[in-house]
VOPAGU-2260 file (C-alpha; in pm, 1 decimal, decimal comma):
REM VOPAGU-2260
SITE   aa  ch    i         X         Y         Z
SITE  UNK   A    0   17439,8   15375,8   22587,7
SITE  UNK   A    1   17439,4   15167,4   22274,5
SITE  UNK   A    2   17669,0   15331,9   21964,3
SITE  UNK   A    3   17556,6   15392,6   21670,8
SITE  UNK   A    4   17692,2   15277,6   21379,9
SITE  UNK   A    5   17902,3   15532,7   21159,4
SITE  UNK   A    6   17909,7   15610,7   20790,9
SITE  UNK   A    7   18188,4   15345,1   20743,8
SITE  UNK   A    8   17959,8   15039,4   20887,3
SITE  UNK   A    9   17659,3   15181,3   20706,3
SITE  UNK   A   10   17870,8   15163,0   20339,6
SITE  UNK   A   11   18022,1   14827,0   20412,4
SITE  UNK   A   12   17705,4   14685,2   20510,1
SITE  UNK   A   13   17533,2   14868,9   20187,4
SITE  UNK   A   14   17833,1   14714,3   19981,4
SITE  UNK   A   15   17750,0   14350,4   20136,8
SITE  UNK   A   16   17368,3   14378,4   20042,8
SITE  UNK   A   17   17462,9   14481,7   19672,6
SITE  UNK   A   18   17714,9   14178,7   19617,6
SITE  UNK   A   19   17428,1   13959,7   19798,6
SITE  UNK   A   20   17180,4   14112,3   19517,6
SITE  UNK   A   21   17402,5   14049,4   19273,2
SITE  UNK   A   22   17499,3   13701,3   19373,0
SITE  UNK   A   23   17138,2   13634,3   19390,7
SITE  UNK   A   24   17094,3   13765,1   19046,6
SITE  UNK   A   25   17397,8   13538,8   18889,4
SITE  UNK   A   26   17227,9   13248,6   19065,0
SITE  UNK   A   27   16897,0   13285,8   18895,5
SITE  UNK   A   28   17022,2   13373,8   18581,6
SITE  UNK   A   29   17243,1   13050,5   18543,0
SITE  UNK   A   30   16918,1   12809,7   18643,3
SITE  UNK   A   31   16721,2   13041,5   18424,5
SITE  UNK   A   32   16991,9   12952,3   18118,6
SITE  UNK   A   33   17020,3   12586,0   18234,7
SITE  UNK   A   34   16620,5   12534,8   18252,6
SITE  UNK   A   35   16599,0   12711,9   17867,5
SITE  UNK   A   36   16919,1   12487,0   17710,1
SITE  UNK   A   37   16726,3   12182,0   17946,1
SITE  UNK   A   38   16410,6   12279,8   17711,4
SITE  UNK   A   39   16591,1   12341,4   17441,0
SITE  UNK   A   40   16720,0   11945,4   17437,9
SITE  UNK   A   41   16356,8   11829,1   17509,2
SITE  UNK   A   42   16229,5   11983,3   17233,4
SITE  UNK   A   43   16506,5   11860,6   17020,8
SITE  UNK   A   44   16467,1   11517,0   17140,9
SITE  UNK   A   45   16071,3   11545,9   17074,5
SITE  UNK   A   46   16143,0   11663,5   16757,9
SITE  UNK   A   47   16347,7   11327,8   16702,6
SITE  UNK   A   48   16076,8   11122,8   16832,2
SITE  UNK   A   49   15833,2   11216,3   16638,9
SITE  UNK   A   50   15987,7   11204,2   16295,4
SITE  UNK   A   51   16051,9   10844,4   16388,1
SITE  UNK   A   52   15692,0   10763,0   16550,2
SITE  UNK   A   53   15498,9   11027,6   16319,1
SITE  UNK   A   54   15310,2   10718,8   16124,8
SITE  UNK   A   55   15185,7   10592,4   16528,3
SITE  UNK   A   56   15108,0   10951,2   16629,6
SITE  UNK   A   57   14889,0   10988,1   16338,3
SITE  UNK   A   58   14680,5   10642,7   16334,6
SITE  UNK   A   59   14700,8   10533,3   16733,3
SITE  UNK   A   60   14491,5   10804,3   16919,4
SITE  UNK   A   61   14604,7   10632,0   17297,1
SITE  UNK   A   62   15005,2   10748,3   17143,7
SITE  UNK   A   63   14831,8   11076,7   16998,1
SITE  UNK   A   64   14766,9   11138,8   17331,5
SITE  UNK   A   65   15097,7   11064,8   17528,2
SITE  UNK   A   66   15255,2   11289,5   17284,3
SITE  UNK   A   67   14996,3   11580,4   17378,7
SITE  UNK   A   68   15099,4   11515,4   17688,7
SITE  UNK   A   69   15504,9   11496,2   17649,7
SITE  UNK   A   70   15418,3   11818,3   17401,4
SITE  UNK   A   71   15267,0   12025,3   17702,8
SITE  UNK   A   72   15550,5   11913,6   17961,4
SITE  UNK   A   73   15808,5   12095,2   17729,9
SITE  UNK   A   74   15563,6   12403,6   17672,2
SITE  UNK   A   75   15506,4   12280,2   17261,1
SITE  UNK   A   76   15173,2   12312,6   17111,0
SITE  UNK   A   77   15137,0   12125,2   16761,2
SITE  UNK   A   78   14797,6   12286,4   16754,8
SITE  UNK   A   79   14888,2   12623,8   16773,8
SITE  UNK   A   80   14897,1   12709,9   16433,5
SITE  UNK   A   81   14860,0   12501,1   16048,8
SITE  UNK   A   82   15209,5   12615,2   15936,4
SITE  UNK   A   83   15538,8   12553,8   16076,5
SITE  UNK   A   84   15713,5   12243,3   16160,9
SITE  UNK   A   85   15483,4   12033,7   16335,7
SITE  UNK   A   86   15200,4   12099,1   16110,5
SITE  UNK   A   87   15450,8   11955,9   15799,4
SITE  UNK   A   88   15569,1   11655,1   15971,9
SITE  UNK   A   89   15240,9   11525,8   16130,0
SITE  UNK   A   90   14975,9   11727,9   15971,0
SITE  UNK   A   91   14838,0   11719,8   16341,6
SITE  UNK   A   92   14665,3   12075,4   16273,6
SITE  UNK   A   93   14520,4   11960,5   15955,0
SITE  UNK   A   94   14343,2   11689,7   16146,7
SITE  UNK   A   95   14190,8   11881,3   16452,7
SITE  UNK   A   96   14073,8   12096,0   16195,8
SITE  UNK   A   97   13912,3   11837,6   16006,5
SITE  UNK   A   98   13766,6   11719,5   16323,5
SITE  UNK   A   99   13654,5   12049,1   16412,9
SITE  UNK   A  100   13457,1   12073,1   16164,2
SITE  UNK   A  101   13284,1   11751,8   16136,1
SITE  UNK   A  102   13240,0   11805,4   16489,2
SITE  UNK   A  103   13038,1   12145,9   16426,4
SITE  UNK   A  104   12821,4   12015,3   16128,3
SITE  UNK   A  105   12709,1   11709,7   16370,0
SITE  UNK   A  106   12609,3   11940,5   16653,3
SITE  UNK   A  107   12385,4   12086,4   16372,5
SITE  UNK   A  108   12212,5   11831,1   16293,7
SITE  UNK   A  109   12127,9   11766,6   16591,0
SITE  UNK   A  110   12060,4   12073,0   16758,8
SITE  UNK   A  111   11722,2   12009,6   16705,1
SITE  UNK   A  112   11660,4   11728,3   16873,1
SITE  UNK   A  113   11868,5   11795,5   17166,2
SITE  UNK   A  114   11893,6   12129,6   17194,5
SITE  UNK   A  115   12220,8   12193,6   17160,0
SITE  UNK   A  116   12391,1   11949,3   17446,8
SITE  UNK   A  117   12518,5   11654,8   17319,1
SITE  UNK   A  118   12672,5   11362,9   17499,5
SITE  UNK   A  119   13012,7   11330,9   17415,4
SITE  UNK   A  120   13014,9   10981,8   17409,1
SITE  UNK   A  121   12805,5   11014,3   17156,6
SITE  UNK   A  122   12930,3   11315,3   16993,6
SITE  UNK   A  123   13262,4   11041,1   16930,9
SITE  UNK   A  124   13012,8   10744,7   16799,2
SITE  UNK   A  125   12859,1   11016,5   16541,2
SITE  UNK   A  126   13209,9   11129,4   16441,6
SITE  UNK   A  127   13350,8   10765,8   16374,8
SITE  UNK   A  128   13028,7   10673,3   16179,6
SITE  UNK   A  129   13093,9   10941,6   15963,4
SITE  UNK   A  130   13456,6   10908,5   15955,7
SITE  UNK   A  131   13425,8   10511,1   15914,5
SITE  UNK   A  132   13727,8   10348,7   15811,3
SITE  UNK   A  133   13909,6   10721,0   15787,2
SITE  UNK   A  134   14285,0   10772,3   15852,0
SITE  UNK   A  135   14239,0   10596,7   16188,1
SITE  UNK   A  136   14064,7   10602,1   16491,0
SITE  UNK   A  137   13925,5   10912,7   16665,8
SITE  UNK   A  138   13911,8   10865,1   17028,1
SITE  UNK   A  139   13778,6   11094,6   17304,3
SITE  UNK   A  140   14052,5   11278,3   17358,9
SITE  UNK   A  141   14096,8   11407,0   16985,7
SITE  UNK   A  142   13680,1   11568,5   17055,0
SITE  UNK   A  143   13770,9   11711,5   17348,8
SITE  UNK   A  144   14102,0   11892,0   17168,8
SITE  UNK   A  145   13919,3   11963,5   16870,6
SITE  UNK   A  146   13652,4   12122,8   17087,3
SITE  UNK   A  147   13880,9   12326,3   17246,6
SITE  UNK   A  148   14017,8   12488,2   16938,3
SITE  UNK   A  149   13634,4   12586,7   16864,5
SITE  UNK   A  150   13642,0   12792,4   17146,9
SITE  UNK   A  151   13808,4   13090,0   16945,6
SITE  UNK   A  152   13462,5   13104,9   16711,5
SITE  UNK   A  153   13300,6   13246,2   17035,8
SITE  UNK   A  154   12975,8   13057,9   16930,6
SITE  UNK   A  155   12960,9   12864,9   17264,7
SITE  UNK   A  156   13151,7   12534,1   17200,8
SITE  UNK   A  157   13265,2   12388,8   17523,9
SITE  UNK   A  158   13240,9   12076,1   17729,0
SITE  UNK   A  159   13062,7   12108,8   18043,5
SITE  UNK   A  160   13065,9   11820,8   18315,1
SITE  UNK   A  161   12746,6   11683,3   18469,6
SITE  UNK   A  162   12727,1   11382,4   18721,1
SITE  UNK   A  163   12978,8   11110,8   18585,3
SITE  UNK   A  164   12898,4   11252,6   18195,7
SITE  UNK   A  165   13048,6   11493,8   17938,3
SITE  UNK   A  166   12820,9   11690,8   17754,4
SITE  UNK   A  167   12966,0   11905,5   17478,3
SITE  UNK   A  168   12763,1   12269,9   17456,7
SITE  UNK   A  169   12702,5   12394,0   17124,2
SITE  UNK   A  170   12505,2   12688,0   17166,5
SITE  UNK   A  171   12534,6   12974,5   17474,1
SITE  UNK   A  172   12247,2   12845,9   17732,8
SITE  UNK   A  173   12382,5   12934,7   18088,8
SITE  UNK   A  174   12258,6   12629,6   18312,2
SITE  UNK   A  175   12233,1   12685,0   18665,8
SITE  UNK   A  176   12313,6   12441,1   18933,5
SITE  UNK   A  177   11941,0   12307,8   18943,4
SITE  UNK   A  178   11927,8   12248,1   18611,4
SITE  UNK   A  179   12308,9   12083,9   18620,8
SITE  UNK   A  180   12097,7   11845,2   18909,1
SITE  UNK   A  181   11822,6   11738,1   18691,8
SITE  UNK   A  182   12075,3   11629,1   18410,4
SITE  UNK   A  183   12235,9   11438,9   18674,5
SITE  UNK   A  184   11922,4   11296,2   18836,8
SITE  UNK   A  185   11754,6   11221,9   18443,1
SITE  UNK   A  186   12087,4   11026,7   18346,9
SITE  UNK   A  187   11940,8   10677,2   18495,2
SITE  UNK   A  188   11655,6   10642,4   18302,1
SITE  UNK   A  189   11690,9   10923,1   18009,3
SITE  UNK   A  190   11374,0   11112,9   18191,6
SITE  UNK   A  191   11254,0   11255,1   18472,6
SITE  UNK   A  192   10893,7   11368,7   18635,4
SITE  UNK   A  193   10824,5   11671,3   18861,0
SITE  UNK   A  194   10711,3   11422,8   19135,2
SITE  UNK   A  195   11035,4   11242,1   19051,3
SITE  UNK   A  196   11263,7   11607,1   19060,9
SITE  UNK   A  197   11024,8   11677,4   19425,7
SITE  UNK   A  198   11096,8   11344,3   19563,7
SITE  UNK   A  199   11485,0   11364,9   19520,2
SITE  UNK   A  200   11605,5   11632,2   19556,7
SITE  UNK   A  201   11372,0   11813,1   19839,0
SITE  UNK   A  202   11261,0   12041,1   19610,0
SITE  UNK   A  203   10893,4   12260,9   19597,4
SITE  UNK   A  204   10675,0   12200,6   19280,3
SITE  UNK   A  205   10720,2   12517,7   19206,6
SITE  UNK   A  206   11093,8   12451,0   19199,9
SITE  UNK   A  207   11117,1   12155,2   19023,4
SITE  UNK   A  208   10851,9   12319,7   18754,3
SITE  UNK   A  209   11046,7   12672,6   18723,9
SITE  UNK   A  210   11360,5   12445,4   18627,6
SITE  UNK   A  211   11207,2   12147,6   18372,4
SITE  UNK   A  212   11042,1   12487,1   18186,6
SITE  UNK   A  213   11335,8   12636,8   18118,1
SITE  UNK   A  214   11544,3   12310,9   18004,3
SITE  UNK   A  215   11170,7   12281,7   17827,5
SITE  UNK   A  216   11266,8   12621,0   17654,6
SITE  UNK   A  217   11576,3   12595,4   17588,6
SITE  UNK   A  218   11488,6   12298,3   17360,5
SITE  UNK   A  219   11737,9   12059,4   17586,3
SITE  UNK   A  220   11405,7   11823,1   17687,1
SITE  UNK   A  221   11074,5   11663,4   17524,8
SITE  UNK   A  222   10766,7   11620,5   17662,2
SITE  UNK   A  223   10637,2   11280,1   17652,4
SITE  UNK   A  224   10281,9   11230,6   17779,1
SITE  UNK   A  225   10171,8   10890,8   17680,1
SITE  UNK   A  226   10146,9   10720,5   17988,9
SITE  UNK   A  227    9899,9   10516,7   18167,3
SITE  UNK   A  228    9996,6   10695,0   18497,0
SITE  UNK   A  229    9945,1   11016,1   18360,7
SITE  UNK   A  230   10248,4   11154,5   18469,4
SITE  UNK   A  231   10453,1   11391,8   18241,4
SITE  UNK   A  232   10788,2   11234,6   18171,5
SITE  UNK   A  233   11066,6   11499,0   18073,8
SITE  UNK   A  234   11296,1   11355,0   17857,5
SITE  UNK   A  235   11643,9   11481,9   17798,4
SITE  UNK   A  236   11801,7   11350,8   17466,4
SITE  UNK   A  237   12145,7   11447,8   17581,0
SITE  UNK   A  238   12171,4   11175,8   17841,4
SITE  UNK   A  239   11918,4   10984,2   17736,9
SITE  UNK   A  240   12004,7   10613,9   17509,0
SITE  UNK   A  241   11785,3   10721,4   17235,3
SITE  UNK   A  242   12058,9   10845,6   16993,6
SITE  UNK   A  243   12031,7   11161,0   16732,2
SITE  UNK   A  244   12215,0   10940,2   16437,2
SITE  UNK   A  245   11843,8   10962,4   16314,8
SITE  UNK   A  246   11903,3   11341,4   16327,4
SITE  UNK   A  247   12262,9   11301,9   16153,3
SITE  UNK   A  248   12203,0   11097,3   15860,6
SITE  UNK   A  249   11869,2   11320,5   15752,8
């Protein structure tokens, strides 16, 4: 018959579980203190590094960007807010907010000719025009940061993927996945036809119809009917070549 253990062996082997705890606890506690002083010297030494690189970080978006990126590693956003340290020595907040809203008055303009989707290739080649020879270059990567800060006006700004292309949203149109396909499928030419949309992607007229309506409705393509073959092309502006600077500078 197999003995129990008594009261003795239960405390001692209570006593060693409590000083395992605790050791466990002292352990994770000391790489919790090491990791914070760790990040504590990072930011420090980012702090150094940008005072002596602010004049780059300011005109050279491909350094802007590194420094973004060394910025996130040690859990630092100069975005976060227009006051405060970073916002004195780089002014980066100042900037994005500029952008921001150069950004918003150029999906304005030309809402109406594409709807609201803009390329963001595009979006960038609008932005430098108007910026021209403007404290420095703007690159993609400054768009795509300023966008994200225009997130908090709830108003729909975001940049949605489609195919190998960018588009930046500027109003709140839910697309589905077959609209997200005809994008994809009008980014060759600019346009698309039904027979086109049926051919490709195995789709019923009624299908390929139902979808080019509603990216019809939604203002997002034209209607161009001028053709010999008689067949409706469907043009979408937003990853087409024909550009809205028309749009812009009206």
């Amino acid at each position: 018959m197999r003995r129990r253990p008594g009261i003795g062996g239960l405390q001692t082997h209570a006593a060693a579980r409590d000083q395992f705890r605790l050791l466990g606890e002292n352990v994770a506690k000391i790489r919790t203190d090491l990791m914070k002083e760790q990040l504590a010297t990072f930011r420090s030494q980012l702090e150094d590094f940008a005072r002596k690189h602010k004049n780059d970080i300011r005109k050279n978006p491909a350094f802007r960007s590194q420094f973004h990126e060394m910025c996130a590693k040690v859990g630092v956003d100069p975005l976060a807010s227009n006051k405060g340290f970073w916002a004195e020595l780089l002014g980066i907040g100042d900037f994005y907010y500029e952008l921001g809203v150069q950004i918003v008055d150029i999906c304005l303009a030309t809402r109406v000719h594409n709807g609201g989707l803009i390329n963001l290739q595009e979006l960038c080649h609008l932005l430098r025009q108007r910026r021209k020879s403007d404290r420095g270059v703007v690159s993609e990567d400054d768009c795509l940061r300023a966008i994200s800060k225009l997130k908090v006006l709830g108003s729909g700004f975001e940049v949605i993927t489609v195919g190998k292309k960018k588009l930046v949203r500027s109003v709140p149109t839910e697309l589905n996945k077959d609209h997200n396909e005809i994008l994809e499928l009008a980014q060759a030419q600019g346009f698309v036809t039904v027979d086109e949309v049926e051919r490709r992607l195995s789709w019923s007229s009624g299908r390929a119809i139902d979808a080019l309506d509603t990216l019809l409705d939604e203002g997002l393509a034209m209607i161009d009917d001028g053709h010999r073959d008689g067949r409706r092309r469907y043009w979408f502006p937003c990853v087409s070549p024909i550009s809205s600077s028309t749009a812009v500078d009206s």
